[in-house]
PQR file of N, CA, C, O and H, with PARSE charges and radii, in Angstrom:
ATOM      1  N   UNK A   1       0.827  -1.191   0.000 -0.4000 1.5000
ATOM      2  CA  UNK A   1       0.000   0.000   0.000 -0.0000 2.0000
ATOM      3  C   UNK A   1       0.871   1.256   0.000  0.5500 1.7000
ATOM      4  O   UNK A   1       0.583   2.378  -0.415 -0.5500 1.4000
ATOM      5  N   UNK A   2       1.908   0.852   0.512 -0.4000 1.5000
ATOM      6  CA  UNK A   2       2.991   2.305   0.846 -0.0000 2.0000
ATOM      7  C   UNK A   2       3.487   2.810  -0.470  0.5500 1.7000
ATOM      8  O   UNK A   2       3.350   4.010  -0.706 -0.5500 1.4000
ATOM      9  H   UNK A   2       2.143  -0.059   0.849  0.4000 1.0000
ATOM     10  N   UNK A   3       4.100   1.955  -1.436 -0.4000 1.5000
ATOM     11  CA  UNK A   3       4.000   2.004  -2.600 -0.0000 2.0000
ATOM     12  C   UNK A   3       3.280   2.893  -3.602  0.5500 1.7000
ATOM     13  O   UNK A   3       3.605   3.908  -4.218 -0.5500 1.4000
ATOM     14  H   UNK A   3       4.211   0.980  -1.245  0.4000 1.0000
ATOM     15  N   UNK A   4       2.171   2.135  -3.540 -0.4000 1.5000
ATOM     16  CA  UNK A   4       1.153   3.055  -4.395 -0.0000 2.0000
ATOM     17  C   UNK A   4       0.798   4.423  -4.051  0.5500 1.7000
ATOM     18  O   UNK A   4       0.638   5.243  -4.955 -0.5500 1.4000
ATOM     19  H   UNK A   4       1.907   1.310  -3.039  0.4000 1.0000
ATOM     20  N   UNK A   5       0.674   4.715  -2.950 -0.4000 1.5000
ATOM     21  CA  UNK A   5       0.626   6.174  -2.063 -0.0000 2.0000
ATOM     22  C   UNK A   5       1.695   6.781  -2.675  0.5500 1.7000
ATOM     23  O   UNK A   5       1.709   7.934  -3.109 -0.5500 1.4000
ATOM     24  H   UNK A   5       0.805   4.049  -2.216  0.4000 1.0000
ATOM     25  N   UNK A   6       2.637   5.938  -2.704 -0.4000 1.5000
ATOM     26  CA  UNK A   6       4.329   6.974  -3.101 -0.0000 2.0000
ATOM     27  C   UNK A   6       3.978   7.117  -4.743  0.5500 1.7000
ATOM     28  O   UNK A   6       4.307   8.095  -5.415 -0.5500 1.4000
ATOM     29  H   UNK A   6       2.625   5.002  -2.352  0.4000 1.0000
ATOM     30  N   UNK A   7       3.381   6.169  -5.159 -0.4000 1.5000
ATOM     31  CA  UNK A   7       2.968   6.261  -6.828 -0.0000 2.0000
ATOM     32  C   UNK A   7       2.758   7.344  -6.824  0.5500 1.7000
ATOM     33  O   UNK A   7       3.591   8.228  -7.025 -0.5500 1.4000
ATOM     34  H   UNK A   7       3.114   5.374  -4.614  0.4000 1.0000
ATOM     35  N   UNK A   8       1.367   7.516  -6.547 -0.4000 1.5000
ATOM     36  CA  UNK A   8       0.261   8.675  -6.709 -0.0000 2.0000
ATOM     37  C   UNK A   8       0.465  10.134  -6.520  0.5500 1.7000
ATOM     38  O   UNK A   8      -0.069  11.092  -7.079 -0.5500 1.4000
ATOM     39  H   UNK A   8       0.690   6.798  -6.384  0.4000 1.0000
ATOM     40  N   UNK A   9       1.769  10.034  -5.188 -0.4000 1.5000
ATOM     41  CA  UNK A   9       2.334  11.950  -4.482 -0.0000 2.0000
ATOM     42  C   UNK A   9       2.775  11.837  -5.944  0.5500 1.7000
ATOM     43  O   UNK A   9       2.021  12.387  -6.747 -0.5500 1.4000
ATOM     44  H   UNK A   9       2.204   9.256  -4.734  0.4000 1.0000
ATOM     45  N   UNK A  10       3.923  11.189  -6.464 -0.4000 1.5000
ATOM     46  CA  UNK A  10       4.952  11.480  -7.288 -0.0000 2.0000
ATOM     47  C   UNK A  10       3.878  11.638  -8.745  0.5500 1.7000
ATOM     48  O   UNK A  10       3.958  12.617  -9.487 -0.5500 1.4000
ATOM     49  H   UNK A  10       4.536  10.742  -5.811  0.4000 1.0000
ATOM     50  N   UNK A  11       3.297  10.964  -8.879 -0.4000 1.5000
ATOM     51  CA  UNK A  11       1.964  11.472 -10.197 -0.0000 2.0000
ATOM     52  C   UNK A  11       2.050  13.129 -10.185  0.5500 1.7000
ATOM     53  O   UNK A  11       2.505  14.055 -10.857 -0.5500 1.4000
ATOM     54  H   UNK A  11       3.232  10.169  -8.276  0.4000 1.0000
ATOM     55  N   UNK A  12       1.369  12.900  -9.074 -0.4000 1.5000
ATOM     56  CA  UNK A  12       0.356  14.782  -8.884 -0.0000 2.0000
ATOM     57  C   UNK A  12       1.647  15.485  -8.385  0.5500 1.7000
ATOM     58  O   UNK A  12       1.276  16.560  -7.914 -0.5500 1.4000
ATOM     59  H   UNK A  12       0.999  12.148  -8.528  0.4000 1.0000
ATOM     60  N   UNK A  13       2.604  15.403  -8.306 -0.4000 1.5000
ATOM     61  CA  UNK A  13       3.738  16.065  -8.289 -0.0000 2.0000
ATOM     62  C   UNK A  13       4.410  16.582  -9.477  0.5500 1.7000
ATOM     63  O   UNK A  13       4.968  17.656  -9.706 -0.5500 1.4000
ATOM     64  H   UNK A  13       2.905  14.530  -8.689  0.4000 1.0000
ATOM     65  N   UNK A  14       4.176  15.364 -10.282 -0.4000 1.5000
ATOM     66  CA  UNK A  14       4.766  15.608 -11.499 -0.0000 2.0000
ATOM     67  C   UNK A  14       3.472  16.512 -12.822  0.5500 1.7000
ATOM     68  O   UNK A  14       3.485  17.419 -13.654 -0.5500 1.4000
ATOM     69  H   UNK A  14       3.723  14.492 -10.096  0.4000 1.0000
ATOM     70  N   UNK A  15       2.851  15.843 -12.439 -0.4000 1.5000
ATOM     71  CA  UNK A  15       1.956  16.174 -13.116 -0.0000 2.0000
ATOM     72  C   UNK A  15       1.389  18.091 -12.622  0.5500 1.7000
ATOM     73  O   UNK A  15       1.030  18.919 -13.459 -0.5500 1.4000
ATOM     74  H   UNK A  15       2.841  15.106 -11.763  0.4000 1.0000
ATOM     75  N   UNK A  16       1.463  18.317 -11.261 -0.4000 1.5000
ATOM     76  CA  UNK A  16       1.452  19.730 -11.373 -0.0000 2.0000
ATOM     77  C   UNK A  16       3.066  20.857 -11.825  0.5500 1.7000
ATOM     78  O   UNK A  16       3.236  22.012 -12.215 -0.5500 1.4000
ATOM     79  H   UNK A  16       1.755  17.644 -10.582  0.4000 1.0000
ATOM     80  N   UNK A  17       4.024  19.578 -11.449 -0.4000 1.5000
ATOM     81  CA  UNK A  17       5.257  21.020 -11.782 -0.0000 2.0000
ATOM     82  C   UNK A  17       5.120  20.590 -13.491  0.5500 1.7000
ATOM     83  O   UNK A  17       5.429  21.660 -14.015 -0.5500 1.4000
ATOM     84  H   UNK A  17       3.886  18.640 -11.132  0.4000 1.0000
ATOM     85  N   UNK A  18       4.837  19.648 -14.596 -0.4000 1.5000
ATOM     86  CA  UNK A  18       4.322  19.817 -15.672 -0.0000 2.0000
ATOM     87  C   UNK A  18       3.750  21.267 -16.223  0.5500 1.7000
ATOM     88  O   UNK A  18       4.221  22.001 -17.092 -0.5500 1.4000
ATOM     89  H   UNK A  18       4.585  18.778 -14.170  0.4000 1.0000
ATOM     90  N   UNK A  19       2.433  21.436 -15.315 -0.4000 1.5000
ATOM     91  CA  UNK A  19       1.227  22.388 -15.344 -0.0000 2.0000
ATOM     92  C   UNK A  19       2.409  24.121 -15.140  0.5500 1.7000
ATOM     93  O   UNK A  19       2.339  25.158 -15.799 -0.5500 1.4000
ATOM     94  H   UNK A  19       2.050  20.840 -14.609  0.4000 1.0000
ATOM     95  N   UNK A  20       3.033  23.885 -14.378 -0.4000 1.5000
ATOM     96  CA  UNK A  20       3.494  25.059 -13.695 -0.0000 2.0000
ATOM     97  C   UNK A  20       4.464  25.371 -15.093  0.5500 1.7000
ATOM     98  O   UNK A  20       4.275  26.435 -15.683 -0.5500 1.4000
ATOM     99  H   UNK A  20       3.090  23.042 -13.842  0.4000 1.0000
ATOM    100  N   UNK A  21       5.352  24.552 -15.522 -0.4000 1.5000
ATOM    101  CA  UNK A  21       6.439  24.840 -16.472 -0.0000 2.0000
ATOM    102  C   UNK A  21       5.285  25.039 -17.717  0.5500 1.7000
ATOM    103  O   UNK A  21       5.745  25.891 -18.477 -0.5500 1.4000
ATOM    104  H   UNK A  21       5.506  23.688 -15.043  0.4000 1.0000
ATOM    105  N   UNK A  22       4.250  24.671 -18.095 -0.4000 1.5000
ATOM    106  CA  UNK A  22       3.703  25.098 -19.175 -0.0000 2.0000
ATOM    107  C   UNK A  22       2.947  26.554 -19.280  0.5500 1.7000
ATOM    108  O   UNK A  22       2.801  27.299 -20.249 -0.5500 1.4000
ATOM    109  H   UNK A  22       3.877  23.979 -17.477  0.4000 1.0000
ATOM    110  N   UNK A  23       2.371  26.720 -17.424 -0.4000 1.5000
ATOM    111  CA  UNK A  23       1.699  28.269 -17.626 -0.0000 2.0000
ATOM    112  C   UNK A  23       2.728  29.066 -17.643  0.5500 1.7000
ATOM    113  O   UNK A  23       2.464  30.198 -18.050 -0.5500 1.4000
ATOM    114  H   UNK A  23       2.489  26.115 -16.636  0.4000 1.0000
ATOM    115  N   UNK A  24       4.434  28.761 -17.169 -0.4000 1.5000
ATOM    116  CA  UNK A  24       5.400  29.662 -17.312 -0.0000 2.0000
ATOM    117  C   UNK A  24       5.864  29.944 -18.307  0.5500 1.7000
ATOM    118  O   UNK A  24       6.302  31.091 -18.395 -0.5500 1.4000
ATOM    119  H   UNK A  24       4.649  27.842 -16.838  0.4000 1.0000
ATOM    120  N   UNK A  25       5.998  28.834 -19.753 -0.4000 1.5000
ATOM    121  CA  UNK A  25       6.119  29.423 -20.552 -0.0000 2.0000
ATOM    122  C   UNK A  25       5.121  29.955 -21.514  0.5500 1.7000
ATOM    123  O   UNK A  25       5.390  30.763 -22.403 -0.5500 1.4000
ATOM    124  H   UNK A  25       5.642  27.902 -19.681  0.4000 1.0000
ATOM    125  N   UNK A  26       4.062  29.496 -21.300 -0.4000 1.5000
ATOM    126  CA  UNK A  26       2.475  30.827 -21.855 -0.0000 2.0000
ATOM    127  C   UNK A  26       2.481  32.161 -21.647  0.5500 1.7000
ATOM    128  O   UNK A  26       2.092  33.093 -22.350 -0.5500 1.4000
ATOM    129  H   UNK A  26       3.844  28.839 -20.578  0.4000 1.0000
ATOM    130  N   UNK A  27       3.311  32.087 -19.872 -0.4000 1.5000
ATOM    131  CA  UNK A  27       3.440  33.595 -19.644 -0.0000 2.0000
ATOM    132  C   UNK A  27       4.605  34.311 -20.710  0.5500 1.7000
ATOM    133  O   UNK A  27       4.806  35.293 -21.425 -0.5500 1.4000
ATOM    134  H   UNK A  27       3.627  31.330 -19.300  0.4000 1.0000
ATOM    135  N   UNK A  28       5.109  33.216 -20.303 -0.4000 1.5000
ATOM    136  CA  UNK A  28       6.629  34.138 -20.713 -0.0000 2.0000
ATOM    137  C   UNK A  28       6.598  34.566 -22.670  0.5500 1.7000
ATOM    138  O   UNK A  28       7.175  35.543 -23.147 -0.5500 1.4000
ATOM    139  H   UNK A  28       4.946  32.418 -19.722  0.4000 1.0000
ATOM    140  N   UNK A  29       5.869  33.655 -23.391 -0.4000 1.5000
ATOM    141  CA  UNK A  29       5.399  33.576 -24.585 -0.0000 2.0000
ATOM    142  C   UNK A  29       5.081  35.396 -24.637  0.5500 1.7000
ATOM    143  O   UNK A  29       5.746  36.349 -25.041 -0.5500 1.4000
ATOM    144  H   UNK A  29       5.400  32.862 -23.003  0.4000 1.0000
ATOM    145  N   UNK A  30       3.452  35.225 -23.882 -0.4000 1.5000
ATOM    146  CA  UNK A  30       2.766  36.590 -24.173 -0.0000 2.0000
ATOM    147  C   UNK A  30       3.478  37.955 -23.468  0.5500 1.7000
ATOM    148  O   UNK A  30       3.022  39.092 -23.583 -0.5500 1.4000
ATOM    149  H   UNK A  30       2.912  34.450 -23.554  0.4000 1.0000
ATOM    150  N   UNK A  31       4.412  37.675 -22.889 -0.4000 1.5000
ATOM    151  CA  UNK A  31       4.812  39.249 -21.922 -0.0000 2.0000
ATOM    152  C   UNK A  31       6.240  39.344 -23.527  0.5500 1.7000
ATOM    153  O   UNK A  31       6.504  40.402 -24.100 -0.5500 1.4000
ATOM    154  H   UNK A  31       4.783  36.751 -22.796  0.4000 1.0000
ATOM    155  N   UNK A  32       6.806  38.146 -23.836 -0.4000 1.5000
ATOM    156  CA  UNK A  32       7.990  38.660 -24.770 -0.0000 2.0000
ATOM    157  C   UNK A  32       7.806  38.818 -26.143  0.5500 1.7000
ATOM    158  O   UNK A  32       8.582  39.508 -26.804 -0.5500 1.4000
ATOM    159  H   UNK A  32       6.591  37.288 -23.371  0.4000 1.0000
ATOM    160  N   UNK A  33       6.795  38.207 -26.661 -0.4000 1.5000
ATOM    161  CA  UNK A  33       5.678  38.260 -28.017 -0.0000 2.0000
ATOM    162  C   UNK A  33       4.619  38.731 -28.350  0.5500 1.7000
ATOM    163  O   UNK A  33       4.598  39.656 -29.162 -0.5500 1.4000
ATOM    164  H   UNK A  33       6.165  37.647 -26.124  0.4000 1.0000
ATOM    165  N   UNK A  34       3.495  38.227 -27.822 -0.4000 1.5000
ATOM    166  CA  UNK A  34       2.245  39.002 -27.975 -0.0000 2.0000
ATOM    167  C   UNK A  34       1.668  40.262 -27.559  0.5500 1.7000
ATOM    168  O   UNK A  34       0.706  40.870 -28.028 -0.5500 1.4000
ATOM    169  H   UNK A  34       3.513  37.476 -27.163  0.4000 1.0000
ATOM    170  N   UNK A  35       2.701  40.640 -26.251 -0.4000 1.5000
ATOM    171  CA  UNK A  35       2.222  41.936 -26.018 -0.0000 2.0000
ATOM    172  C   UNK A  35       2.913  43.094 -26.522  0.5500 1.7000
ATOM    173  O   UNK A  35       2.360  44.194 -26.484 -0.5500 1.4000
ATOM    174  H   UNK A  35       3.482  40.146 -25.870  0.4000 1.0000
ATOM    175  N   UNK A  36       4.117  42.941 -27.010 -0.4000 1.5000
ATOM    176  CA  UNK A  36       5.150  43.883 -27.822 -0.0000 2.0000
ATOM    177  C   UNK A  36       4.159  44.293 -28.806  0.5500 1.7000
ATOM    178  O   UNK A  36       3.768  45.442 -29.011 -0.5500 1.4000
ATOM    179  H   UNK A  36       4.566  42.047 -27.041  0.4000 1.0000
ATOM    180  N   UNK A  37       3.755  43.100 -29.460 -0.4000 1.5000
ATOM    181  CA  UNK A  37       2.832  43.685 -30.936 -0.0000 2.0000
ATOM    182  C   UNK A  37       1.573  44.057 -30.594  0.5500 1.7000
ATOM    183  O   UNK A  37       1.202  44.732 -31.554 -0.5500 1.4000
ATOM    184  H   UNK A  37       4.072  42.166 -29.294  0.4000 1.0000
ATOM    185  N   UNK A  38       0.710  44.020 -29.810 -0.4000 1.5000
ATOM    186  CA  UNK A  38      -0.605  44.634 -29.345 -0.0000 2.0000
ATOM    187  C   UNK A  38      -0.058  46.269 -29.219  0.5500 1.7000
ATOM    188  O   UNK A  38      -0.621  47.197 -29.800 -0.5500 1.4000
ATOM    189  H   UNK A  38       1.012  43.471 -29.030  0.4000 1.0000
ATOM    190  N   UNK A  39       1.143  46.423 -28.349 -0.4000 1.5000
ATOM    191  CA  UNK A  39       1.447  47.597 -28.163 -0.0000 2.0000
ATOM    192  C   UNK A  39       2.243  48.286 -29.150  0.5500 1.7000
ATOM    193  O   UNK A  39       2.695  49.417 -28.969 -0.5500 1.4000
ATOM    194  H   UNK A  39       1.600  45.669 -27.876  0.4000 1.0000
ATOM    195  N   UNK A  40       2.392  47.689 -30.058 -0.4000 1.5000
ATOM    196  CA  UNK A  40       2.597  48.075 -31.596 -0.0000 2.0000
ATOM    197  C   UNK A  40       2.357  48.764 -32.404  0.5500 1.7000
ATOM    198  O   UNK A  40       2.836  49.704 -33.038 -0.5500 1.4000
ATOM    199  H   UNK A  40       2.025  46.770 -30.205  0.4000 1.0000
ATOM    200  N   UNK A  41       0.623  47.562 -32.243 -0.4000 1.5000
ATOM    201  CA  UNK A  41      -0.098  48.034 -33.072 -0.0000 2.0000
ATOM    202  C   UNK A  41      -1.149  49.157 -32.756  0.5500 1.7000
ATOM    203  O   UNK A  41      -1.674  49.866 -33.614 -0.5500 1.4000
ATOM    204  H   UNK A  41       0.233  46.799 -31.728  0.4000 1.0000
ATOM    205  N   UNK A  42      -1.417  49.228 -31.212 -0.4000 1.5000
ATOM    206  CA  UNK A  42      -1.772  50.547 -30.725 -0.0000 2.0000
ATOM    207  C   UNK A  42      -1.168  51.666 -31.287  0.5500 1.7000
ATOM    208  O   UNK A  42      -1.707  52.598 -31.883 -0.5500 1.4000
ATOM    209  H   UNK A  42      -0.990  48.651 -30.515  0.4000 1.0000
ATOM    210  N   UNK A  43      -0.042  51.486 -31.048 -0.4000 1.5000
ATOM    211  CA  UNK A  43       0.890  52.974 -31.432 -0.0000 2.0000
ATOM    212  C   UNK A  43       0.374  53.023 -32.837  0.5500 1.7000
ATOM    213  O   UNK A  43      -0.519  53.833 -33.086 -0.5500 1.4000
ATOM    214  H   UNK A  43       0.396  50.729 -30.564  0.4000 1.0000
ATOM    215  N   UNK A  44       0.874  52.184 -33.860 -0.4000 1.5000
ATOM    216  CA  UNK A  44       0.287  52.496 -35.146 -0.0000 2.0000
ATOM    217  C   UNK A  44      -0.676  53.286 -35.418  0.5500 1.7000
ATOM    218  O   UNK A  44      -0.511  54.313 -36.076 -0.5500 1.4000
ATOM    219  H   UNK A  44       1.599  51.526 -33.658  0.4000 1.0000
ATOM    220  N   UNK A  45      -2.070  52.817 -34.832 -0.4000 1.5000
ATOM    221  CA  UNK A  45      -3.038  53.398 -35.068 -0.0000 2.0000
ATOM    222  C   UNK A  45      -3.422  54.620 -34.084  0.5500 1.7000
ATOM    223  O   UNK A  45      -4.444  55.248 -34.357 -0.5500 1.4000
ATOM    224  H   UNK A  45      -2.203  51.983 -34.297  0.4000 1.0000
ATOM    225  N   UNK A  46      -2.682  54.982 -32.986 -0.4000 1.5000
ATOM    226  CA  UNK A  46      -3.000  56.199 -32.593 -0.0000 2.0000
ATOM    227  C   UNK A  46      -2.096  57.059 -33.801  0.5500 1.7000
ATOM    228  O   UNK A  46      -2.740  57.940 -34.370 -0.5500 1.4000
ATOM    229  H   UNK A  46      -1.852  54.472 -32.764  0.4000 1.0000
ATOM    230  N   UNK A  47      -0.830  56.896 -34.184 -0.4000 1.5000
ATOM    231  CA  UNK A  47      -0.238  57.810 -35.160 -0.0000 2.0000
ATOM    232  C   UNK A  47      -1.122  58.243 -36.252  0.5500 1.7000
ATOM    233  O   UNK A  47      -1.278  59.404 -36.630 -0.5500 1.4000
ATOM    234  H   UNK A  47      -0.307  56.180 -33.721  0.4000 1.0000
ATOM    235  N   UNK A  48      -1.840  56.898 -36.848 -0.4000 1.5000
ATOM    236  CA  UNK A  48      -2.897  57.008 -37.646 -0.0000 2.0000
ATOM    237  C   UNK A  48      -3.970  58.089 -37.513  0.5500 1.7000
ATOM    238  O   UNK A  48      -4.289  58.819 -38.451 -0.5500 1.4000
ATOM    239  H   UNK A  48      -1.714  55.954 -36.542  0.4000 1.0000
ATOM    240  N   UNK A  49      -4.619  58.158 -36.041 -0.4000 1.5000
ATOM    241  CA  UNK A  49      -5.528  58.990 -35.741 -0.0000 2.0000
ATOM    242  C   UNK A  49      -5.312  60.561 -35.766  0.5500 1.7000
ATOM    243  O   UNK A  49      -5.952  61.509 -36.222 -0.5500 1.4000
ATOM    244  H   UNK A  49      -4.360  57.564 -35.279  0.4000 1.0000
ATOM    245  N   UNK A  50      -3.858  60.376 -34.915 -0.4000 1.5000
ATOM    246  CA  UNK A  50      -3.055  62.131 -35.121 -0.0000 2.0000
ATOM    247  C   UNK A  50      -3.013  62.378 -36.578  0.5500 1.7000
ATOM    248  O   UNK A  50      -3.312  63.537 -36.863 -0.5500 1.4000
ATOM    249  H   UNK A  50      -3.339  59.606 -34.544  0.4000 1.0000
ATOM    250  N   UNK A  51      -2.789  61.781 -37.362 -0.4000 1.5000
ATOM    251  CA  UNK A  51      -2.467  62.039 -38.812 -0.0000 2.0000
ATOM    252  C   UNK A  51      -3.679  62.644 -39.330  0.5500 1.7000
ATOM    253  O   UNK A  51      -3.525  63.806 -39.706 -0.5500 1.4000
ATOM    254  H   UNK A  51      -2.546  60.839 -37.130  0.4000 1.0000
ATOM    255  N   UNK A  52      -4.759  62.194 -39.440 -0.4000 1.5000
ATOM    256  CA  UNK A  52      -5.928  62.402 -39.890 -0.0000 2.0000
ATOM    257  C   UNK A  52      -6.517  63.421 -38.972  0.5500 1.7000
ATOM    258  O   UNK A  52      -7.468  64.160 -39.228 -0.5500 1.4000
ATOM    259  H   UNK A  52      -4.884  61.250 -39.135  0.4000 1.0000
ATOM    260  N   UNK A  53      -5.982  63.376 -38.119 -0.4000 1.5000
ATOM    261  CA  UNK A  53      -7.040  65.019 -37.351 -0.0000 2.0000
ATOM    262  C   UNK A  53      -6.008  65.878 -37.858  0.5500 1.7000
ATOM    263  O   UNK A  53      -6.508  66.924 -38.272 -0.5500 1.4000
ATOM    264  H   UNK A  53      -5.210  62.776 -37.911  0.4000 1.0000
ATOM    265  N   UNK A  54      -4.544  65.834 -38.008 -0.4000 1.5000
ATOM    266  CA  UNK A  54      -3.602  67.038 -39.251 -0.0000 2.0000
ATOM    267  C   UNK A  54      -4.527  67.266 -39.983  0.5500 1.7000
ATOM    268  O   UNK A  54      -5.269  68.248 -40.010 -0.5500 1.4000
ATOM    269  H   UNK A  54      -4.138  64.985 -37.672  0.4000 1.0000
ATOM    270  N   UNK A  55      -4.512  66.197 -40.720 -0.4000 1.5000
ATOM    271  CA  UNK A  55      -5.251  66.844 -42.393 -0.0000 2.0000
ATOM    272  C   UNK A  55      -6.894  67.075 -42.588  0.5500 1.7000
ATOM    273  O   UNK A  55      -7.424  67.142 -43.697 -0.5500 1.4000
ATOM    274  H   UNK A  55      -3.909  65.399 -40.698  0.4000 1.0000
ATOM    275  N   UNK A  56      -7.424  67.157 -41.647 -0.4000 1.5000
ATOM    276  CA  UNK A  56      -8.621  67.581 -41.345 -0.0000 2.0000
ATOM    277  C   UNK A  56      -8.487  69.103 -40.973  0.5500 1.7000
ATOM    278  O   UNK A  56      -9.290  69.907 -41.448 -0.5500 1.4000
ATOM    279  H   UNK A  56      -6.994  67.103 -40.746  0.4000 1.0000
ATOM    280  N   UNK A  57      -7.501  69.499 -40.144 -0.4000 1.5000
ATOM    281  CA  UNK A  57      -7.162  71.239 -39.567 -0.0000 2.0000
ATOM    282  C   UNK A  57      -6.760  71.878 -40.791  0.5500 1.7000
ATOM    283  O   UNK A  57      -7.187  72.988 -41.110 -0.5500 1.4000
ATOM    284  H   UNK A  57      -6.849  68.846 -39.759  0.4000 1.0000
ATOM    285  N   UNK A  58      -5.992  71.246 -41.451 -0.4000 1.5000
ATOM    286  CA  UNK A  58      -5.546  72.571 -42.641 -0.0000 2.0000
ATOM    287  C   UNK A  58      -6.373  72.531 -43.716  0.5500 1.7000
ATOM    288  O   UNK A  58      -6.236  73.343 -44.631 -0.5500 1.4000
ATOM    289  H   UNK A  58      -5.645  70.344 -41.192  0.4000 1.0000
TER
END
């Protein structure tokens, strides 16, 4: 019985630092990739917006 108990910690042990190394690199994915270009593409289109209220004033 002692055995299988030791099975099972070492399962859900493994099986959560698994979980942990995969949401770390999801994080680490979107803070060094996906959010560079969201904030990108913001900028883009606010430049966009300044541009067009220019050529609307003159």
């Amino acid at each position: 019985m002692a055995k299988k108990h030791s099975f099972i910690k070492g399962l859900a042990t493994g099986v959560l630092g698994a979980s942990a190394a995969v949401a770390g690199a999801v994080y680490a994915v979107k803070k060094n990739i996906i959010d560079p270009e969201e904030e990108k593409a913001a900028f883009i289109e606010e430049n966009r917006k300044k541009a067009a209220r220019r050529r609307v004033t003159r």
